[in-house]
KEMARBA-804160 format. One record per residue (C-alpha): residue in three letters; y, z, x. Coordinates in steps of 0.02 Angstrom, whole numbers, always signed. Last residue first. Example, Ala and Ser with C-alpha at 12.3 -4.5 7.8 and 13.67 -1.06 7.14 Angstrom:
<pts>
<pt><type>Ser</type><v>-53</v><w>+357</w><u>+684</u></pt>
<pt><type>Ala</type><v>-225</v><w>+390</w><u>+615</u></pt>
</pts>
This chain:
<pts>
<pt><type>Unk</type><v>-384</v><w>+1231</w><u>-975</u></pt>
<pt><type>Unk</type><v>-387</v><w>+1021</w><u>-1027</u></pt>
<pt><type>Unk</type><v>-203</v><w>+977</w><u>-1077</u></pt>
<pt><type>Unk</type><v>-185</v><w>+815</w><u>-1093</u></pt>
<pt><type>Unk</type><v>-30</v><w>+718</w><u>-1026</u></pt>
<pt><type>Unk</type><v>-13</v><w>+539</w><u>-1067</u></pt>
<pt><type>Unk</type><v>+124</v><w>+423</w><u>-999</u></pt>
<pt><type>Unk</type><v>+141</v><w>+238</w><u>-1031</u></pt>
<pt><type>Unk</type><v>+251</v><w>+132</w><u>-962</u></pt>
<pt><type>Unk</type><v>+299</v><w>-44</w><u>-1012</u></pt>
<pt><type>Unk</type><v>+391</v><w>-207</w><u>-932</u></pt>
<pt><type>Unk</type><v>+415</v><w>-125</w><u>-753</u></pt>
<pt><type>Unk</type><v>+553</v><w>-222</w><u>-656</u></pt>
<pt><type>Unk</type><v>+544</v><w>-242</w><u>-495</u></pt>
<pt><type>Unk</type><v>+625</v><w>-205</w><u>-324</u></pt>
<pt><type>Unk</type><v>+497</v><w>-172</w><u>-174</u></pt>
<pt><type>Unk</type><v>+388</v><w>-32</w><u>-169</u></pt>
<pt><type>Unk</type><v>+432</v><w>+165</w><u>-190</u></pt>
<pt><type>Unk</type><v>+453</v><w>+160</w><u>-388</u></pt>
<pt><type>Unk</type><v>+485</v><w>+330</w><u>-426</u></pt>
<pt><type>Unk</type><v>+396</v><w>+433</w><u>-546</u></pt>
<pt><type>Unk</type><v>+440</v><w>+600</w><u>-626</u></pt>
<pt><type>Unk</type><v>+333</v><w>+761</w><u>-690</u></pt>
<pt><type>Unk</type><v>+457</v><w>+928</w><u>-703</u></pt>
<pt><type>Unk</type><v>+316</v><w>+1073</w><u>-679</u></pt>
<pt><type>Unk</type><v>+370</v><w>+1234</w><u>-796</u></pt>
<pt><type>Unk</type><v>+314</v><w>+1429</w><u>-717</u></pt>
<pt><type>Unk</type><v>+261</v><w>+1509</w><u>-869</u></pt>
<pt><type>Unk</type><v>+344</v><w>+1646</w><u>-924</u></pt>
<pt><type>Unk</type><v>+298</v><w>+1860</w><u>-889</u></pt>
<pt><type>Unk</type><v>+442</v><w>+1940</w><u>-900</u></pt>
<pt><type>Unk</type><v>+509</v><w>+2067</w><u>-761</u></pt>
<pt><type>Unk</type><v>+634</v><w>+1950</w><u>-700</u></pt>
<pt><type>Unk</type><v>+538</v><w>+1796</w><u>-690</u></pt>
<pt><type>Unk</type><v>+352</v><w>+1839</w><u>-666</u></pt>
<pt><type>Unk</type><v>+227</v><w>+1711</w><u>-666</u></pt>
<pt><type>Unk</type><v>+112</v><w>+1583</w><u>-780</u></pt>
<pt><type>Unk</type><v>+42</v><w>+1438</w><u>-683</u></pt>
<pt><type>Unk</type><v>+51</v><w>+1266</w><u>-724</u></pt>
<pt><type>Unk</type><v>-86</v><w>+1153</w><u>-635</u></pt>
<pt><type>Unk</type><v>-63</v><w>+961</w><u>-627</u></pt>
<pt><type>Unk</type><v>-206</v><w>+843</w><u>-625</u></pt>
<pt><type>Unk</type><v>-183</v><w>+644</w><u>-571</u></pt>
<pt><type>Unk</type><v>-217</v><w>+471</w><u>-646</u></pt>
<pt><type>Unk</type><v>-88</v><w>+366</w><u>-587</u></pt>
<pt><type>Unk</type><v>-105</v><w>+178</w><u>-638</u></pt>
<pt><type>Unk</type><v>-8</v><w>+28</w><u>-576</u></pt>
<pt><type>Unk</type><v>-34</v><w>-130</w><u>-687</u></pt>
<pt><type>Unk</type><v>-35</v><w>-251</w><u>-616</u></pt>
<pt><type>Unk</type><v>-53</v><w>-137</w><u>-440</u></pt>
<pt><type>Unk</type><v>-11</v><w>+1</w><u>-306</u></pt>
<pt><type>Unk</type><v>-29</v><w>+145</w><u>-366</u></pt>
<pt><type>Unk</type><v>+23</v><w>+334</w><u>-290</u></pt>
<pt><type>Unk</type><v>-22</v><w>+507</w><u>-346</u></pt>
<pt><type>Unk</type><v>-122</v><w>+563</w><u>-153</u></pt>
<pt><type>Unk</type><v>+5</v><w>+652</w><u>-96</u></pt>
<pt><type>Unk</type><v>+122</v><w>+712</w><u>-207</u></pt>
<pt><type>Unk</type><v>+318</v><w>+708</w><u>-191</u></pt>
<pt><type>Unk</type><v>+408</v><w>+833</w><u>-238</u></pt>
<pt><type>Unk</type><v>+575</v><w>+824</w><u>-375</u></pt>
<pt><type>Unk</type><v>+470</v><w>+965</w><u>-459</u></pt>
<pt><type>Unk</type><v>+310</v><w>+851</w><u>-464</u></pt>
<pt><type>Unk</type><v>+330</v><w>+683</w><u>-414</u></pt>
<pt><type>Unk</type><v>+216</v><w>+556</w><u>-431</u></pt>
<pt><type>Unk</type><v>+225</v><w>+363</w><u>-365</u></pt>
<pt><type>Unk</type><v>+218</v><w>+197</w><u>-398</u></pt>
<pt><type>Unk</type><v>+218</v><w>+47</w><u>-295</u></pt>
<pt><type>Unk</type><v>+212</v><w>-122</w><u>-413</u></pt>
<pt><type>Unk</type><v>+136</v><w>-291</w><u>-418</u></pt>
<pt><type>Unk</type><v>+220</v><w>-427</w><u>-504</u></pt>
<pt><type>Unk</type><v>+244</v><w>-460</w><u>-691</u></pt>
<pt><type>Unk</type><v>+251</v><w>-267</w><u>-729</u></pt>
<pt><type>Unk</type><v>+146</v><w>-154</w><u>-812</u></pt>
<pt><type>Unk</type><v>+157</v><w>+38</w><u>-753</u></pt>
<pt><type>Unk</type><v>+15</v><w>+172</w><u>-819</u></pt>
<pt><type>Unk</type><v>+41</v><w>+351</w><u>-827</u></pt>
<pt><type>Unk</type><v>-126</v><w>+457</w><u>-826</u></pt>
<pt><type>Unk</type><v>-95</v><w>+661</w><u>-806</u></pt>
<pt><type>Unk</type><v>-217</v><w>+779</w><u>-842</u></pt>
<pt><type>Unk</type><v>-141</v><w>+965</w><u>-846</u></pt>
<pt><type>Unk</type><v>-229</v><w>+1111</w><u>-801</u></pt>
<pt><type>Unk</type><v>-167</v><w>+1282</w><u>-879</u></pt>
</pts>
């Protein structure tokens, strides 16, 4: 299926976020901002692990890559659109 993804960082000062999917960083799924706000798809496939068909999971992170802040509040919502 297709995944939306929308995380939103509020902090005092300006911060650098970005996506990761799998411990991988994606292009494109960073913000820079008061607040900081990612708004990116994901797919997750099904495949074949040992003869059974699974589906293939996608670990979501987000690592500040700016300078040292604090983030007050995140927000994470993942919607599941196909």
């Amino acid at each position: 299926g297709i995944y939306h993804i929308t995380a939103t960082f509020e902090a005092a000062a300006a911060v650098s976020v970005q996506l990761l999917v799998n411990g991988v960083v994606v292009d494109g799924a960073t913000s820079t901002g008061t607040p900081a706000v990612i708004d990116y798809f994901v797919v997750v496939d099904s495949g074949c692990v040992l003869g059974t068909n699974t589906t293939i999971s996608q670990n979501i992170s987000f690592q500040n890559v700016g300078a040292a802040a604090t983030i007050d509040n995140v927000i994470v919502n993942v919607v599941k659109e196909v």
